[in-house]
Backbone as a printed PyTorch tensor [residue, N CA C, xyz], in Angstrom:
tensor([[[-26.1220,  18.9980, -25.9980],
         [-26.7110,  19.1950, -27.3280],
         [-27.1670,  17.8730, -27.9380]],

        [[-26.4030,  16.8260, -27.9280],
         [-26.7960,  15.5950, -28.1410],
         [-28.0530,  14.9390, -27.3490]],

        [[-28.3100,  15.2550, -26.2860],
         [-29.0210,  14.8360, -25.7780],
         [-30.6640,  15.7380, -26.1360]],

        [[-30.3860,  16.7220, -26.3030],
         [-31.3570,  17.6860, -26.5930],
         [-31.8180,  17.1270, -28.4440]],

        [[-30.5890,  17.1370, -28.8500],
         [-31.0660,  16.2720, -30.7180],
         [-31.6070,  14.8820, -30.7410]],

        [[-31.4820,  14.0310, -29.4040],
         [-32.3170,  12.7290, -29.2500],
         [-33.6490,  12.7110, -28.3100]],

        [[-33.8670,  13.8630, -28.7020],
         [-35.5980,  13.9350, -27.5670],
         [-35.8100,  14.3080, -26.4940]],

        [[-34.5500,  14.6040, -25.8050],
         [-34.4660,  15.0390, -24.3630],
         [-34.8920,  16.8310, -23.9380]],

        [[-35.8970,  17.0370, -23.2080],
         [-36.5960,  18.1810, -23.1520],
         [-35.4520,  19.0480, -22.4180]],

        [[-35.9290,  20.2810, -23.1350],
         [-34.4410,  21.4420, -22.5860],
         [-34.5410,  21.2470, -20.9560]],

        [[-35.9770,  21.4950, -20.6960],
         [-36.1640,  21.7690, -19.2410],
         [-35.8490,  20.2910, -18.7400]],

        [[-35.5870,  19.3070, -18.9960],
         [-35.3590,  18.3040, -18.2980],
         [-34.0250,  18.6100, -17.8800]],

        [[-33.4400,  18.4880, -19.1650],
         [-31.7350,  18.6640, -19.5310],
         [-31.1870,  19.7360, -18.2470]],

        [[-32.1420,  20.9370, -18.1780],
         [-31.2010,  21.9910, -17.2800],
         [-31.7640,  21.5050, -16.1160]],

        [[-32.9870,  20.7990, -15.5110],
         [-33.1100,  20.2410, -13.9600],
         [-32.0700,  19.3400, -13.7640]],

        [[-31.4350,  18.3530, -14.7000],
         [-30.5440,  17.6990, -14.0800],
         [-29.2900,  18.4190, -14.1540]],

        [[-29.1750,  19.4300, -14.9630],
         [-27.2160,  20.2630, -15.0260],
         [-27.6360,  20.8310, -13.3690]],

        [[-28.7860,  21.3490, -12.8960],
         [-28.8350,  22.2120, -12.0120],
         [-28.7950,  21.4800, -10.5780]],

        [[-29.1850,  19.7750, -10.7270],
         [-29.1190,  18.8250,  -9.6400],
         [-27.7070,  18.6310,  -9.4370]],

        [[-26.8220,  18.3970, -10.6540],
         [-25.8000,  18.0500, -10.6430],
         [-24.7050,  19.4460,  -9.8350]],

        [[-24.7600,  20.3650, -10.4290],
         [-24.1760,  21.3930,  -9.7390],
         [-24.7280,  20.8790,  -8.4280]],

        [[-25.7640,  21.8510,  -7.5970],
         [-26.0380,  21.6050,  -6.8220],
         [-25.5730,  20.8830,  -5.6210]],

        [[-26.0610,  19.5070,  -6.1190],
         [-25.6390,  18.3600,  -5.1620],
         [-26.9950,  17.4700,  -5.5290]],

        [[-26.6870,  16.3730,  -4.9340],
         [-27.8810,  15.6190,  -4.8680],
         [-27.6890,  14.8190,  -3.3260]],

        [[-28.8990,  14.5390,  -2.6470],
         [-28.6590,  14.3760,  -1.0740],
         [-28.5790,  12.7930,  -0.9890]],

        [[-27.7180,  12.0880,  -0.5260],
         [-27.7010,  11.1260,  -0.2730],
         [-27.5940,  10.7340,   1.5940]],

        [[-28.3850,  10.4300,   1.8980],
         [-28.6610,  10.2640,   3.1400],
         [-28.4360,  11.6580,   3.8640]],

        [[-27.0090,  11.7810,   4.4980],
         [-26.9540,  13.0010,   5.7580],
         [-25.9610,  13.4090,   4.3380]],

        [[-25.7630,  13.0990,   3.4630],
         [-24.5740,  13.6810,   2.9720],
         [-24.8730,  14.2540,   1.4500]],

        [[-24.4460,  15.2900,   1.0370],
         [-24.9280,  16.1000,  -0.3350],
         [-23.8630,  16.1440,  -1.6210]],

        [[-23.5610,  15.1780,  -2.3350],
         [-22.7900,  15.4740,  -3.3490],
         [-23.4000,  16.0240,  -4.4760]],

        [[-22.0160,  16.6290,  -4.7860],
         [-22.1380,  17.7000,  -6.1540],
         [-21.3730,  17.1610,  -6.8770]],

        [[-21.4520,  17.4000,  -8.4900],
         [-20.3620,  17.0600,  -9.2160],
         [-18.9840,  17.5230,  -8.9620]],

        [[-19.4630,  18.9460,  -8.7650],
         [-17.8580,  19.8630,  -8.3280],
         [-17.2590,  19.3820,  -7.4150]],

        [[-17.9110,  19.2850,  -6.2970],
         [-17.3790,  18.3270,  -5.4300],
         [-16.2590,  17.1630,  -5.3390]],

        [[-16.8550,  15.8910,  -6.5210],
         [-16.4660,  14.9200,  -6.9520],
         [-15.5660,  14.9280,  -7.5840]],

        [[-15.5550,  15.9990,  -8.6050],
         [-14.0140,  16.2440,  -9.4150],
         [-13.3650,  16.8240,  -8.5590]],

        [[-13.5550,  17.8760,  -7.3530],
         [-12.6520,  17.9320,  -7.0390],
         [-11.7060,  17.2420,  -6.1120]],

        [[-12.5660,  15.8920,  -5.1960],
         [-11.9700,  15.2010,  -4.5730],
         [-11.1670,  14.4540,  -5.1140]],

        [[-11.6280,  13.8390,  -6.4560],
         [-10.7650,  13.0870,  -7.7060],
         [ -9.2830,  13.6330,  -7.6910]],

        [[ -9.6890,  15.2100,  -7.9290],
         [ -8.4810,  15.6750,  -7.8760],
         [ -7.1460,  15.9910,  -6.9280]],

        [[ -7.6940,  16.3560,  -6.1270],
         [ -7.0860,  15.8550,  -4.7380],
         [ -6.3780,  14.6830,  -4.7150]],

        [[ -7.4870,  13.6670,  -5.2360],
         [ -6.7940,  12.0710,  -4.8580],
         [ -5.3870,  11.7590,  -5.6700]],

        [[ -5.7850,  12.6710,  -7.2880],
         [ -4.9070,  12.0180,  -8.3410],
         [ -3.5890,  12.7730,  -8.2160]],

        [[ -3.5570,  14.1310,  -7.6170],
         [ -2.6920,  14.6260,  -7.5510],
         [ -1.7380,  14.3990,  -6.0030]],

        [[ -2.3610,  14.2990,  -4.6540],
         [ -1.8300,  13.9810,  -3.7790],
         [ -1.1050,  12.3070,  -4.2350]],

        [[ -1.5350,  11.6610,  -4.2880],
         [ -1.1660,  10.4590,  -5.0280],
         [  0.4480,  10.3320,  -5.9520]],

        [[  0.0370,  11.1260,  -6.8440],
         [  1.4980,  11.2440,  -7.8650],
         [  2.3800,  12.5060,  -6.8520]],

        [[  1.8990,  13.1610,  -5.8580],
         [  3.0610,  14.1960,  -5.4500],
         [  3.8790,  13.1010,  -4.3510]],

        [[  2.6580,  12.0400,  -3.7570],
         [  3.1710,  11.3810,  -2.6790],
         [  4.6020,  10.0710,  -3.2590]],

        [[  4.1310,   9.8130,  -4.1830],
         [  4.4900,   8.9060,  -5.2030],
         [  6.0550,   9.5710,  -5.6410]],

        [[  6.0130,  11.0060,  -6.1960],
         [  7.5010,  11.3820,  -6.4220],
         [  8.0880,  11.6590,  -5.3720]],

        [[  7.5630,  12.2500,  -4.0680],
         [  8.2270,  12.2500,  -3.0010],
         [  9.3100,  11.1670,  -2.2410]],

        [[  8.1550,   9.9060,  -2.6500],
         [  8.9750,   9.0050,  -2.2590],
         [  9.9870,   8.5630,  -2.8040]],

        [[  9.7920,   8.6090,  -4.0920],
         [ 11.2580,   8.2870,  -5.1560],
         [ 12.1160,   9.1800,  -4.6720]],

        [[ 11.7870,  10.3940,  -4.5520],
         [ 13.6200,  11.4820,  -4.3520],
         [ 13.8090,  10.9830,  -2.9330]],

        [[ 13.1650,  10.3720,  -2.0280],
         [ 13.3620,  10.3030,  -0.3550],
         [ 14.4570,   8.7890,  -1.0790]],

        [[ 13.6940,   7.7370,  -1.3570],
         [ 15.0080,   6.6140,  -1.7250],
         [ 15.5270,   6.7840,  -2.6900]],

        [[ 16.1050,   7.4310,  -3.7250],
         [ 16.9410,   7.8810,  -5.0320],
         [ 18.0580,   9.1160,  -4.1740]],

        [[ 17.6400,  10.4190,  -3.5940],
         [ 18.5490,  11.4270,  -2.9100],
         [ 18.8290,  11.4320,  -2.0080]],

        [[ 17.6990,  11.2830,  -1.1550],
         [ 18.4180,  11.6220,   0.8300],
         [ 18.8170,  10.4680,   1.3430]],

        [[ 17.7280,   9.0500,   1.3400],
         [ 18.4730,   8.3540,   2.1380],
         [ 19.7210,   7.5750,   1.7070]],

        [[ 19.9460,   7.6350,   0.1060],
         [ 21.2240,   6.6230,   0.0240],
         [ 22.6960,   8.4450,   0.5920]],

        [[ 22.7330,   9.0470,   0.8560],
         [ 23.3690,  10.1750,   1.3250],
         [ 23.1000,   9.4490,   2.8300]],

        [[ 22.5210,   8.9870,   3.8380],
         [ 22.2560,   8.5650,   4.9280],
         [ 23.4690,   7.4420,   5.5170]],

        [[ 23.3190,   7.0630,   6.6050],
         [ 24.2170,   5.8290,   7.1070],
         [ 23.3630,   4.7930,   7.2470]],

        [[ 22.0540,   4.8660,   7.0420],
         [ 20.9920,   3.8550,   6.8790],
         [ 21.6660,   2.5290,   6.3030]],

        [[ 21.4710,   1.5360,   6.3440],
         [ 21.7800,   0.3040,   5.4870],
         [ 20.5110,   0.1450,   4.7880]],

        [[ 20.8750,  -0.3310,   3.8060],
         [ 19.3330,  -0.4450,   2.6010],
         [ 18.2380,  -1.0830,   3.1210]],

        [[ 17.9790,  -2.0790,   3.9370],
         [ 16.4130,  -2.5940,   4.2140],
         [ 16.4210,  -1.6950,   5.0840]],

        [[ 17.0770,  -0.8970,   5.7670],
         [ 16.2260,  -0.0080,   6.8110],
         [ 15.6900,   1.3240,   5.5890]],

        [[ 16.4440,   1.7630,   4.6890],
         [ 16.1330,   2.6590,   3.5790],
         [ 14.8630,   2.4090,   3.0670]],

        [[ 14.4440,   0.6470,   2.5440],
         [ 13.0750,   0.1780,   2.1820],
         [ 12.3940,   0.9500,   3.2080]],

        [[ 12.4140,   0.1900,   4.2030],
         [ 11.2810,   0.1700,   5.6540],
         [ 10.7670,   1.6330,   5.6340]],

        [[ 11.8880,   2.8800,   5.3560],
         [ 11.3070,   3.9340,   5.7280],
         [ 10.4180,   4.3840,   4.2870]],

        [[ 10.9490,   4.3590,   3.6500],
         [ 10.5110,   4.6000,   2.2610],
         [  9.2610,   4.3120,   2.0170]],

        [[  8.6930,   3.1380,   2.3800],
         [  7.6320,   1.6640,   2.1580],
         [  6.9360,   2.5650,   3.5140]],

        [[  7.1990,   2.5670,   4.4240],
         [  6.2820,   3.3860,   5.3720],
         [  5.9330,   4.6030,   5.4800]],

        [[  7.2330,   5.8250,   4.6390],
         [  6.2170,   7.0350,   3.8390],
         [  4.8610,   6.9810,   2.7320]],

        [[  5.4700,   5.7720,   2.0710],
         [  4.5570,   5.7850,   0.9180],
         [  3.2980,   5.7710,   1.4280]],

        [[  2.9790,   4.5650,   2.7250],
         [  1.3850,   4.1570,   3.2500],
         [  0.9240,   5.1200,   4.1320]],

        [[  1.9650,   5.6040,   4.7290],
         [  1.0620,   7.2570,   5.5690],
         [  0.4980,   8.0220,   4.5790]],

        [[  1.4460,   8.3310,   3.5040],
         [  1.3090,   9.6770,   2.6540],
         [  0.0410,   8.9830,   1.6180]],

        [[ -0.3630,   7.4800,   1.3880],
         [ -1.5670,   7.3230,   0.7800],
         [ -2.4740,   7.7030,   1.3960]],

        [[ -2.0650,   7.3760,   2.8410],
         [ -3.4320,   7.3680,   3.4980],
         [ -3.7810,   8.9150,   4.2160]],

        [[ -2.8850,   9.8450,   4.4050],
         [ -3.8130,  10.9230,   4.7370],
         [ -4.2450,  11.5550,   3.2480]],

        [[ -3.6390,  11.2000,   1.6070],
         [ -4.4940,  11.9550,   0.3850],
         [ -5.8510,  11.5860,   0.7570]],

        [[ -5.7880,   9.7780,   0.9770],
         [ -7.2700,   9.2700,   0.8960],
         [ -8.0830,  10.1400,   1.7550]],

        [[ -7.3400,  10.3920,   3.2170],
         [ -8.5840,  11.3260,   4.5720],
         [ -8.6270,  12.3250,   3.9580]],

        [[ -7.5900,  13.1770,   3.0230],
         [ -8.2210,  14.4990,   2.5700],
         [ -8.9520,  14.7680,   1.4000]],

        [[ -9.2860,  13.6710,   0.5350],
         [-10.3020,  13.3660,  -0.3630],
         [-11.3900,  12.8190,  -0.1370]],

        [[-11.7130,  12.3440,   1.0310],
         [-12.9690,  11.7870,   1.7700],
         [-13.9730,  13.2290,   2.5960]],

        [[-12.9050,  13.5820,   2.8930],
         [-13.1280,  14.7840,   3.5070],
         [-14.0600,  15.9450,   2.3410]],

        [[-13.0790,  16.4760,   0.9190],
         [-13.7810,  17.1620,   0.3000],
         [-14.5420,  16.7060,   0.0690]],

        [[-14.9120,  15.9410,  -0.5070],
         [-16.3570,  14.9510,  -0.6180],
         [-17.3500,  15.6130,   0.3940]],

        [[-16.6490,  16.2830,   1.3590],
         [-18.0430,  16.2640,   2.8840],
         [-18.6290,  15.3080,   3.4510]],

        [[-18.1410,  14.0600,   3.7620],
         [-18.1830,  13.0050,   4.5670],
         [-17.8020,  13.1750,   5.8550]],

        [[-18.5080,  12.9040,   6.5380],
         [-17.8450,  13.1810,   8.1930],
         [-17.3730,  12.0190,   8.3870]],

        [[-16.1050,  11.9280,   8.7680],
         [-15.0150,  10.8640,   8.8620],
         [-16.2830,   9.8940,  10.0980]],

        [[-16.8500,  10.3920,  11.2450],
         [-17.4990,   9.2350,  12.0950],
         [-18.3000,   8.1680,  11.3950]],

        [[-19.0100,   8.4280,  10.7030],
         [-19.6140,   7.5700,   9.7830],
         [-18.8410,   6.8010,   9.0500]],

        [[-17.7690,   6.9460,   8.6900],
         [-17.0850,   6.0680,   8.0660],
         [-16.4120,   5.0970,   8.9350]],

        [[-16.2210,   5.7220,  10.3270],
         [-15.8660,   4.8800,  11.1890],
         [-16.4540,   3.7730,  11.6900]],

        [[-17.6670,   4.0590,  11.5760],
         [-18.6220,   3.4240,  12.4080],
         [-18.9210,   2.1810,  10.7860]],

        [[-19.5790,   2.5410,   9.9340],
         [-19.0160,   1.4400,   8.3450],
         [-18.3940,   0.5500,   8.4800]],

        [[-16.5020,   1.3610,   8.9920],
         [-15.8670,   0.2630,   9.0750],
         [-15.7600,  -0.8370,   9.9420]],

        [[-15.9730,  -0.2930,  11.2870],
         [-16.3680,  -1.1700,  12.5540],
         [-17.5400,  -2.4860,  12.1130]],

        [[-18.2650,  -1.7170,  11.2250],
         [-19.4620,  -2.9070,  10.9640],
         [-18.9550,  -3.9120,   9.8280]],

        [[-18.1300,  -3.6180,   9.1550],
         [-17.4750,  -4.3380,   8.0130],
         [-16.2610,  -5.1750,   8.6290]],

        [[-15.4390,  -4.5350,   9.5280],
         [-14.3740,  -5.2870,  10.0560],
         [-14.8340,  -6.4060,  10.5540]],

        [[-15.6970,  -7.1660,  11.3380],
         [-15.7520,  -8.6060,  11.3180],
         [-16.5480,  -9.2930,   9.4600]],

        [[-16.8880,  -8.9510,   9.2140],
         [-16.9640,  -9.3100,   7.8270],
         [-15.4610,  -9.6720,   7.0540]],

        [[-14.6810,  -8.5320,   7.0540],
         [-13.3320,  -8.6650,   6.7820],
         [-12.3430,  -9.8050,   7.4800]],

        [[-12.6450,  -9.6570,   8.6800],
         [-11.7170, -10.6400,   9.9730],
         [-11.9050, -12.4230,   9.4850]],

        [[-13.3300, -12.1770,   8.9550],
         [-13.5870, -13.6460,   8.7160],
         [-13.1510, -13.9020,   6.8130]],

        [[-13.3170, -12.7830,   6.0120],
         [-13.7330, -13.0490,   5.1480],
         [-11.6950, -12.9310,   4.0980]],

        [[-12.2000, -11.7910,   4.4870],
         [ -9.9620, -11.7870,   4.1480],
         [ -9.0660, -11.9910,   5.2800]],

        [[ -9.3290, -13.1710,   5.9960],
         [ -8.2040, -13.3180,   7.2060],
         [ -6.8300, -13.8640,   6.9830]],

        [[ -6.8750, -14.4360,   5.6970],
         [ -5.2270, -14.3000,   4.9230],
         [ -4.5570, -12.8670,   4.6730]],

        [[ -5.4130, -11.9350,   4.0630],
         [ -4.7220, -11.0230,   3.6400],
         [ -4.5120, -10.0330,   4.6060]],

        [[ -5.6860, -10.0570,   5.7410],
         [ -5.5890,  -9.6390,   6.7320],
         [ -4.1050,  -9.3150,   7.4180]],

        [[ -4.1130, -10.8150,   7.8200],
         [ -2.7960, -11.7200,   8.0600],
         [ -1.3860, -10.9420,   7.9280]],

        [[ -1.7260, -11.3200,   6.2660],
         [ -0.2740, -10.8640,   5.8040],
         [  0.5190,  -9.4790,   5.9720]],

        [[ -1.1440,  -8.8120,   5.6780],
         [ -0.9930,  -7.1810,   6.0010],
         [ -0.1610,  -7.2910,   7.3050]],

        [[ -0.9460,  -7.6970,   8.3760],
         [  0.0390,  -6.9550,   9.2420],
         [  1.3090,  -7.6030,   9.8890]],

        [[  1.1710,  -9.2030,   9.1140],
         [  3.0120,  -9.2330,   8.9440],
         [  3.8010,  -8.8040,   8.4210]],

        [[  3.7170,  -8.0760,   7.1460],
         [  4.1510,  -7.4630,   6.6310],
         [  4.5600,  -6.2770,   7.3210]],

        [[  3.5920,  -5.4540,   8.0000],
         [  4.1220,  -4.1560,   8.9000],
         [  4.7770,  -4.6770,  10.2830]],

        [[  4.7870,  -5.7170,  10.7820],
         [  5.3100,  -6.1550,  11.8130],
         [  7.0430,  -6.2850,  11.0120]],

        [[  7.2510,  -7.0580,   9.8650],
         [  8.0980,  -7.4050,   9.1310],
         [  9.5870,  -5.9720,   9.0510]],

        [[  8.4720,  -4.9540,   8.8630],
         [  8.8280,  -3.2980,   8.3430],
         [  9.5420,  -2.7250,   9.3750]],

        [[  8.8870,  -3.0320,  10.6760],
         [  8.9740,  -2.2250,  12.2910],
         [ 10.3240,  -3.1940,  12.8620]],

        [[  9.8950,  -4.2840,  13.0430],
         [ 10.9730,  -4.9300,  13.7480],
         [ 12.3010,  -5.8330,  13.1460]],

        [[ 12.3290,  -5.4630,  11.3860],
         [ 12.9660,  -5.9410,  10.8100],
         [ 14.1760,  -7.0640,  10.6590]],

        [[ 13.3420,  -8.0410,  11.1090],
         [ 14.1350,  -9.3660,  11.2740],
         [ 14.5240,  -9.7060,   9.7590]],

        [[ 14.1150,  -9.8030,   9.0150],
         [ 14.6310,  -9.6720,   7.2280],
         [ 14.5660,  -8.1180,   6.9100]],

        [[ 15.5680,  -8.1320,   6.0530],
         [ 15.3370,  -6.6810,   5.4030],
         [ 15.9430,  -7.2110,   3.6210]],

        [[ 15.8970,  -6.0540,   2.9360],
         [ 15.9730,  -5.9390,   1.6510],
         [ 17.8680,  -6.0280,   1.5620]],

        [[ 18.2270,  -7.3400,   0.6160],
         [ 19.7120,  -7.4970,   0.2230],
         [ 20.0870,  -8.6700,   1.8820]],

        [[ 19.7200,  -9.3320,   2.3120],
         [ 19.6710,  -9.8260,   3.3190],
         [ 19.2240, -11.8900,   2.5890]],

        [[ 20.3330, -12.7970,   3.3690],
         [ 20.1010, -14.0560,   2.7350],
         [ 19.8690, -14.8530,   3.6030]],

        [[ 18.5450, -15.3050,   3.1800],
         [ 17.9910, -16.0710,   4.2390],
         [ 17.6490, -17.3720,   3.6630]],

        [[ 16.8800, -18.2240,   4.3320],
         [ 16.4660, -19.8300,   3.9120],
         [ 15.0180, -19.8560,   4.5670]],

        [[ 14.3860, -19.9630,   3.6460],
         [ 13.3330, -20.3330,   4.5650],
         [ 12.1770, -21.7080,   4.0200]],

        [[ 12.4120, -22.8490,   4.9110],
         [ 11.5790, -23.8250,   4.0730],
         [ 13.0300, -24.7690,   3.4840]],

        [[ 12.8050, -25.0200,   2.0510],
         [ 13.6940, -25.3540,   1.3820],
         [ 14.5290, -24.5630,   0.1650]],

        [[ 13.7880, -23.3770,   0.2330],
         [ 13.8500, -22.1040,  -0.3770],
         [ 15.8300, -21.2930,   0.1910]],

        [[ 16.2440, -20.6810,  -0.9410],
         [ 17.4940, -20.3120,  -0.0960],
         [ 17.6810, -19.1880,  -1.3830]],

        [[ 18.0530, -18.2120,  -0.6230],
         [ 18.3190, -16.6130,  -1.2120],
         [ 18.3720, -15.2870,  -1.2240]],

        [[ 18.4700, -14.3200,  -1.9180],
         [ 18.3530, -12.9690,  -1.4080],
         [ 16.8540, -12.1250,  -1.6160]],

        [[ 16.7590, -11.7200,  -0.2130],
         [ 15.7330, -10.6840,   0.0680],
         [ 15.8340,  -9.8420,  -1.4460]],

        [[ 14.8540,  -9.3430,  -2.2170],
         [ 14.6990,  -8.3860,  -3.0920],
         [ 14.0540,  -6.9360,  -2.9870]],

        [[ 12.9750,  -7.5780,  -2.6130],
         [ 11.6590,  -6.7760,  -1.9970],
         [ 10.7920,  -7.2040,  -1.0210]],

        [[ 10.5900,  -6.2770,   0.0030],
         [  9.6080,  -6.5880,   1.3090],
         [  8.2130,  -5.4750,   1.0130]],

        [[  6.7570,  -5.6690,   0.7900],
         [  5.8140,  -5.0610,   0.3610],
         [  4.5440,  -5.5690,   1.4890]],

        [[  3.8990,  -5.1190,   1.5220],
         [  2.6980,  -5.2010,   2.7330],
         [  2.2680,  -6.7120,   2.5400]],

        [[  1.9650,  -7.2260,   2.1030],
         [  1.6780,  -8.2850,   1.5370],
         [  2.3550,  -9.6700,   1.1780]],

        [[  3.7650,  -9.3580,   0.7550],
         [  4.4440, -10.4070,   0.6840],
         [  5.8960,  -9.9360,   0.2880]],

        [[  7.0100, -11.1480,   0.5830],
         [  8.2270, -10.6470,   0.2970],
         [  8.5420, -11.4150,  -1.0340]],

        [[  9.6410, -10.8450,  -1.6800],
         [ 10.1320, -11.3510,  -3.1120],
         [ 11.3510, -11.7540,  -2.6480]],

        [[ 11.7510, -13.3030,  -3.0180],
         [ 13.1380, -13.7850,  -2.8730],
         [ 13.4550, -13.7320,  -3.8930]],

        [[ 15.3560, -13.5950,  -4.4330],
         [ 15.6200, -14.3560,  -5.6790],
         [ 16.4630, -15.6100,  -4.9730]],

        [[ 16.6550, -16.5220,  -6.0900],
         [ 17.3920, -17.6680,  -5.3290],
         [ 18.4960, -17.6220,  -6.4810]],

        [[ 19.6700, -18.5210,  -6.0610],
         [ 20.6520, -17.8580,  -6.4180],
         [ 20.7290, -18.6050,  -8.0390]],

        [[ 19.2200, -19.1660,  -8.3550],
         [ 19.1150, -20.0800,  -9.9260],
         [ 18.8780, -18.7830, -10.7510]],

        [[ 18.6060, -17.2760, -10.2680],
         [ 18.0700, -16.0580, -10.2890],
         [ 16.4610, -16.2770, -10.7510]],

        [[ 15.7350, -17.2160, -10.1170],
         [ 14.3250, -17.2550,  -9.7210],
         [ 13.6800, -16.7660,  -9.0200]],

        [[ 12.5920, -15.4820,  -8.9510],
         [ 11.9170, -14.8580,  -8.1860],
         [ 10.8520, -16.0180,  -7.3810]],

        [[ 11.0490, -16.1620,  -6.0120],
         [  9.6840, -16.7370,  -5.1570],
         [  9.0260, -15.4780,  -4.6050]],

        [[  7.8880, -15.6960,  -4.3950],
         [  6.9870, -14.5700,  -3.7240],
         [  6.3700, -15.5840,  -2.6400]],

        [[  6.9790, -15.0990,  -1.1550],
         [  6.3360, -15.8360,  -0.0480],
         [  5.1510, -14.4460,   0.6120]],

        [[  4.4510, -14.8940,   0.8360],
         [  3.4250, -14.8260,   1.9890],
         [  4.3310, -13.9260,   3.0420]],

        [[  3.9970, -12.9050,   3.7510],
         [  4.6050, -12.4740,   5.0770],
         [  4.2310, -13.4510,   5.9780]],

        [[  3.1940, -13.8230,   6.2220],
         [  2.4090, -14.3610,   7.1720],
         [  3.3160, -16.2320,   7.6910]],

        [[  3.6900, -16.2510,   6.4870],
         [  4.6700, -17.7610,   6.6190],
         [  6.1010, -17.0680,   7.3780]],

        [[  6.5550, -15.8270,   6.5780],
         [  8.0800, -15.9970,   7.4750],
         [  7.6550, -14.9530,   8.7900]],

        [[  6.4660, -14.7380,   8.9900],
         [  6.2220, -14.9580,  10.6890],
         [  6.0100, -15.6480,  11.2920]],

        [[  5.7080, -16.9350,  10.6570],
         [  4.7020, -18.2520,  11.8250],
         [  6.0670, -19.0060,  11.9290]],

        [[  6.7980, -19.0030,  10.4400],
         [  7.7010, -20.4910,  10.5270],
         [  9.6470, -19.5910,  10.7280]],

        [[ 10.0130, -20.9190,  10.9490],
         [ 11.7460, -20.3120,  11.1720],
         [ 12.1330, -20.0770,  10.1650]],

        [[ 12.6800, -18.9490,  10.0580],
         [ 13.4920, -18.3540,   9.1780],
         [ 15.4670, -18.1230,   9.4780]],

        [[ 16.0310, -18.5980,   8.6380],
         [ 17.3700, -18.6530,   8.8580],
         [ 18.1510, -17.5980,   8.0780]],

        [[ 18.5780, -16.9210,   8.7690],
         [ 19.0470, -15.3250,   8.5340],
         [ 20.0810, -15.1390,   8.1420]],

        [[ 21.3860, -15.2630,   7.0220],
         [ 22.3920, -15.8560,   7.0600],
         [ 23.6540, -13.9330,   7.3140]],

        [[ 22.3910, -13.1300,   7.1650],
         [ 23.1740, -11.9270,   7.0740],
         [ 22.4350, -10.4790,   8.1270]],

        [[ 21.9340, -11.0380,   9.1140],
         [ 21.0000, -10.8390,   9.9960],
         [ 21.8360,  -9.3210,  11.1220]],

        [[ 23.0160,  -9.7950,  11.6030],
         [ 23.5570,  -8.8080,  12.1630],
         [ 24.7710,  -8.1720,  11.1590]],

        [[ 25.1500,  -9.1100,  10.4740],
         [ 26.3150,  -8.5800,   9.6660],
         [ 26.9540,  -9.2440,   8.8280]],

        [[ 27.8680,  -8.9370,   7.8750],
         [ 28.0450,  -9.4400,   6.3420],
         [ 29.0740, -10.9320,   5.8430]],

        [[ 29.4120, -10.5540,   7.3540],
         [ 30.2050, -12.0180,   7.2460],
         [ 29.6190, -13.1610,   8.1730]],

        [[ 30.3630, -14.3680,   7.1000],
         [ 29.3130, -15.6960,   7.1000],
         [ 30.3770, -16.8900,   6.6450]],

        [[ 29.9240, -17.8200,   6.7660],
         [ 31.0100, -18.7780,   6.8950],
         [ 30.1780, -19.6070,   5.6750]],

        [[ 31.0600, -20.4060,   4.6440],
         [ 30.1750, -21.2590,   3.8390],
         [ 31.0810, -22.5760,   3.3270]],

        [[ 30.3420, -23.5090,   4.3510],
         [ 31.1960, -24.7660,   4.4390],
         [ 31.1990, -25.8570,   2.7840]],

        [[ 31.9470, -25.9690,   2.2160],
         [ 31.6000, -26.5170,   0.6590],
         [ 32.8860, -27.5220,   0.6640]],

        [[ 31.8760, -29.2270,   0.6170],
         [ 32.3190, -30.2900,   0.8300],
         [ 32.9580, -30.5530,  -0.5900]],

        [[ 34.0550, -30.9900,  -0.8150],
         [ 35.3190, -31.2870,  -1.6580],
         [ 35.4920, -33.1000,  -2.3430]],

        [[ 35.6380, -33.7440,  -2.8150],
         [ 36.3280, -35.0470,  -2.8770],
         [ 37.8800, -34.6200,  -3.3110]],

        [[ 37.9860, -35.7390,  -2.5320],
         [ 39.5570, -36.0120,  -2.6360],
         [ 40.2040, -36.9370,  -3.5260]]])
């Protein structure tokens, strides 16, 4: 109506409500508005169902488990990125995108990426290397550098130390894969802590 009270011709107004329903063709592929909201929707709701799922998986079942807590993260942290990533394939999908084309996109973008984010690259998949073969885990005291403290959080990207000044560091994954890391709670909880005296 607004648009119709600023000059806009009826018949214009209903060719574009009727494009919009419709679809409009973009290359091999035809979006519609309906379409679009409904992939939105898809996204926003798979998203928040994937999102509470994961809270009751680490809040109910696994502390009920014999899991030790960084293995509890690891699984938790690795539902969350499956369960993003098939909302994303099933919102790409309503859309009517044929997943090959996107494949083929990404293939052409991945050396763009390789060169262009090869830090984050990096980290990414120290981080999932970090997750799988869990040489640190979450509540775990390590040293790394000149740095000395407890594991907090392990995230795709980087881990959160506190040190025992209760200062958050945020390292890089990609560093406590390249460099030595000293594990002080690695197989198990006891540890020896030598503390020099005067006499």
């Amino acid at each position: 109506m607004l648009l119709v009270i600023y000059g806009l011709s009826p018949s214009l107004l209903n060719l574009i409500i009727n494009r919009a329903v419709s679809g409009v063709q973009v290359g091999q592929v035809t979006l519609s508005l309906t379409e679009i909201v409904l992939a939105l929707f898809v996204l926003v709701a798979g998203l928040f169902i994937v999102g509470r799922a994961k809270r009751w998986l680490s809040d109910q079942i696994l502390p009920r488990s014999r899991f030790d807590v960084g293995l509890q993260n690891s699984v938790t942290a690795g539902f969350g990125y499956v369960g993003s990533i098939i909302v994303i394939t099933l919102a790409v999908i309503t859309l009517g995108i044929d997943l090959s084309n996107i494949a083929i996109i990404a293939g052409a973008l991945s050396v763009g990426v390789g060169f262009g984010l090869k830090t984050i690259v990096e980290n990414f998949v120290a981080g999932i290397l970090i997750l799988i073969e869990r040489p640190i885990k979450v509540g775990d005291w390590i040293v790394v550098g000149g740095t000395e403290g407890t594991v907090k959080r392990i995230s795709v990207r980087s881990t959160e130390i506190e040190t025992f000044d209760n200062a958050s560091v945020i390292f890089p994954n990609s560093e406590l894969i390249a460099n030595a890391v000293v594990n002080w709670t690695l197989r198990d909880r006891i540890i020896r802590v030598v503390i020099p005296m005067r006499v």
